[in-house]
Every structure is written in C-alpha cells, then in structure tokens.
Backbone as CSV, one residue per row, in Angstrom:
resi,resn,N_x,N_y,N_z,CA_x,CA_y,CA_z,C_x,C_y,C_z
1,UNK,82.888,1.215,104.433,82.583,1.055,103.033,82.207,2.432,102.474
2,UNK,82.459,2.531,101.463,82.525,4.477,100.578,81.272,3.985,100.277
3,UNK,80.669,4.887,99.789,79.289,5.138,99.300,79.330,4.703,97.747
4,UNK,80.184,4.576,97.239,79.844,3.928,95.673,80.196,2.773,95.678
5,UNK,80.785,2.363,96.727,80.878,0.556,96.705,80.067,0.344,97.466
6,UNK,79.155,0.528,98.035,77.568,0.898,99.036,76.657,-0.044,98.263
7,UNK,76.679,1.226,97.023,75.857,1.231,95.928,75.856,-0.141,95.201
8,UNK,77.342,-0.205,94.527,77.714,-1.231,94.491,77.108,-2.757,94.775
9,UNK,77.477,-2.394,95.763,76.664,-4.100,96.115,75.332,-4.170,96.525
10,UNK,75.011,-2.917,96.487,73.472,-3.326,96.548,72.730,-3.625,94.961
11,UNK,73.154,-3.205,94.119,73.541,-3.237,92.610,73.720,-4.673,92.553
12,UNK,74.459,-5.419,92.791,75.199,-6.631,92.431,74.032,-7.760,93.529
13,UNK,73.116,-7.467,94.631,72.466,-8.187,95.359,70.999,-8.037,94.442
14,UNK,70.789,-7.051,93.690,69.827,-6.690,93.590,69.714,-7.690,92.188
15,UNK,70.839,-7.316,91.288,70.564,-7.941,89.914,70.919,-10.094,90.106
16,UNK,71.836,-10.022,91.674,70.975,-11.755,91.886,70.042,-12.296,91.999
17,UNK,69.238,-11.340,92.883,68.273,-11.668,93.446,67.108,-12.078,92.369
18,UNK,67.341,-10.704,91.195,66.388,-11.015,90.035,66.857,-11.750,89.103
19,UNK,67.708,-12.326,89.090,68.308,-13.726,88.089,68.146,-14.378,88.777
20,UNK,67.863,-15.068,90.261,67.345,-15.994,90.948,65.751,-16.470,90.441
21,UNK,65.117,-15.267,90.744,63.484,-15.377,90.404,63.405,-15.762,89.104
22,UNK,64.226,-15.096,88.026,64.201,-14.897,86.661,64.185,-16.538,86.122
23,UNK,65.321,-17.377,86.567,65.530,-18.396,86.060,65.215,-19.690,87.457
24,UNK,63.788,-19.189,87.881,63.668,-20.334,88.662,63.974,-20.967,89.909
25,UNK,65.132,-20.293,90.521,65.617,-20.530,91.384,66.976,-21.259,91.125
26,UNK,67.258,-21.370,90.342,68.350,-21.884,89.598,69.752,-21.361,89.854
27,UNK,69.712,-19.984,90.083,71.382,-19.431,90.480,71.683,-19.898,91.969
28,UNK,71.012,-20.145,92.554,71.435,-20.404,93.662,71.831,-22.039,93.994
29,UNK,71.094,-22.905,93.425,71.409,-24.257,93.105,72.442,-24.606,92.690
30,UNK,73.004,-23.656,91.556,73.758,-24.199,90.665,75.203,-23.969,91.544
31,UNK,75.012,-22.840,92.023,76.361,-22.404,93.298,76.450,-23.406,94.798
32,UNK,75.468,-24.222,94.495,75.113,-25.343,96.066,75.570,-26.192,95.388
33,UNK,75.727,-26.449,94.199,76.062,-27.886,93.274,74.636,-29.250,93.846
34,UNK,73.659,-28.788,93.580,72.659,-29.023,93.659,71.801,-29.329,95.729
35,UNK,72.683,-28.940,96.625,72.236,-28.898,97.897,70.892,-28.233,97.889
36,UNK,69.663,-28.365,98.046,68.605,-27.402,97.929,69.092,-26.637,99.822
37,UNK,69.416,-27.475,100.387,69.291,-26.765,102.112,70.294,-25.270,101.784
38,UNK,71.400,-25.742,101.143,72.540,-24.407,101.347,72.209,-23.721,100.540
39,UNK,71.632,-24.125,98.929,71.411,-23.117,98.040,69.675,-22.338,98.705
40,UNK,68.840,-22.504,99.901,68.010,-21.619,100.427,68.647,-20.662,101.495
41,UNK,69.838,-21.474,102.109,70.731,-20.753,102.829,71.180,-19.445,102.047
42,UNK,71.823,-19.503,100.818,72.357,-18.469,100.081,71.293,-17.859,99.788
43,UNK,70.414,-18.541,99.578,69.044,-17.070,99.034,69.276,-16.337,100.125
44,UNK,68.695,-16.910,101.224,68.817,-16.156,102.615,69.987,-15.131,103.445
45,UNK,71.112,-15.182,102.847,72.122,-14.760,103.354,71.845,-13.271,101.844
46,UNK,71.406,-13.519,100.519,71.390,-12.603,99.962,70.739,-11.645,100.245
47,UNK,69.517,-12.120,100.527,68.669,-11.161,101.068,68.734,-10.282,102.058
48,UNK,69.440,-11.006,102.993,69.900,-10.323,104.179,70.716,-9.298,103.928
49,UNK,71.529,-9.150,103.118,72.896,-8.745,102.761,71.917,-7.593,101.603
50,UNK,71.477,-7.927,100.813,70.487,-6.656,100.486,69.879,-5.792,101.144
51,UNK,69.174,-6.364,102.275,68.491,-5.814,102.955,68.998,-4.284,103.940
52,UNK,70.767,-5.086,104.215,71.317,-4.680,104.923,71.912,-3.397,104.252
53,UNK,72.186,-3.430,102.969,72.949,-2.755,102.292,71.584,-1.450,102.344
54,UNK,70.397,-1.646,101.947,69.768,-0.441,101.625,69.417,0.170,102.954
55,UNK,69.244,-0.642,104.024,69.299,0.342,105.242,70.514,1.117,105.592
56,UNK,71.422,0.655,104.835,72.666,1.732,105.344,72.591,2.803,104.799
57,UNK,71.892,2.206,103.022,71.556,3.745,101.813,70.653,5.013,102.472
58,UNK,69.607,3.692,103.648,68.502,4.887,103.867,69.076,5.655,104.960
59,UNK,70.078,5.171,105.804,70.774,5.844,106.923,71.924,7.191,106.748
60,UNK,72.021,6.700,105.705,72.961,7.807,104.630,71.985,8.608,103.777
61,UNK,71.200,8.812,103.944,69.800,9.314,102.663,70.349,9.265,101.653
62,UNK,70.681,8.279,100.981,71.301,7.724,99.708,70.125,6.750,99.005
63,UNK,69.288,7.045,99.297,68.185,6.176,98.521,67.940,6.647,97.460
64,UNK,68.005,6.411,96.290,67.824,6.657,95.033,69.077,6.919,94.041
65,UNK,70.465,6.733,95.229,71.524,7.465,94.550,71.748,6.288,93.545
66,UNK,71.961,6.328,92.211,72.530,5.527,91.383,72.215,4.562,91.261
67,UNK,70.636,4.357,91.724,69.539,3.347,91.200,68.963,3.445,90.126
C-alpha cells in the first residue's frame, strides 16, 4: 500500500469511527440491517483496521502526515 492510500484509509476509519459515536451507534447498525452481534463485529473489525493502519503510519514515521 503507497503512503497516500495509507493515509487514506486511515482518514476514511477515522471519520467512521466518529460518525459511529456521533450518531449513536447507528452507522454500524444500519450496515448490520439491524443485527446488534455483527454491527459490534464491524465496530470491532474498524477499529482494528484503524488501529492497524496508524501503526504502519508510526512504522513509516508518517504520523502527522496529512492529518
């Protein structure tokens, strides 16, 4: 993965994550079609997938790039 599609999706995990909180928990439901088990699954897989993305930023000392 290039470093601006890096960014990218850490960008795109980051602004779910806060439309998750924002509206309740609600984006993730609405993508489960109301499953609460899979739509905590997807929280969980986002997070992960965030998580994952900025340790690669910090492994690259790309932390701050285009935040």
């Amino acid at each position: 993965m290039s470093d601006t599609q890096l960014i990218a999706l850490c960008k795109l995990m980051e602004q779910l994550l806060v439309q998750h909180f924002e509206q309740g928990g609600a984006v993730f439901v609405i993508a489960a079609d109301g499953e609460q088990d899979l739509a905590h699954d997807m929280r969980d897989a986002a997070c992960q997938v965030h998580a994952a993305t900025r340790r690669a930023m910090r492994e690259r000392d790309m932390l701050g790039a285009g935040l």
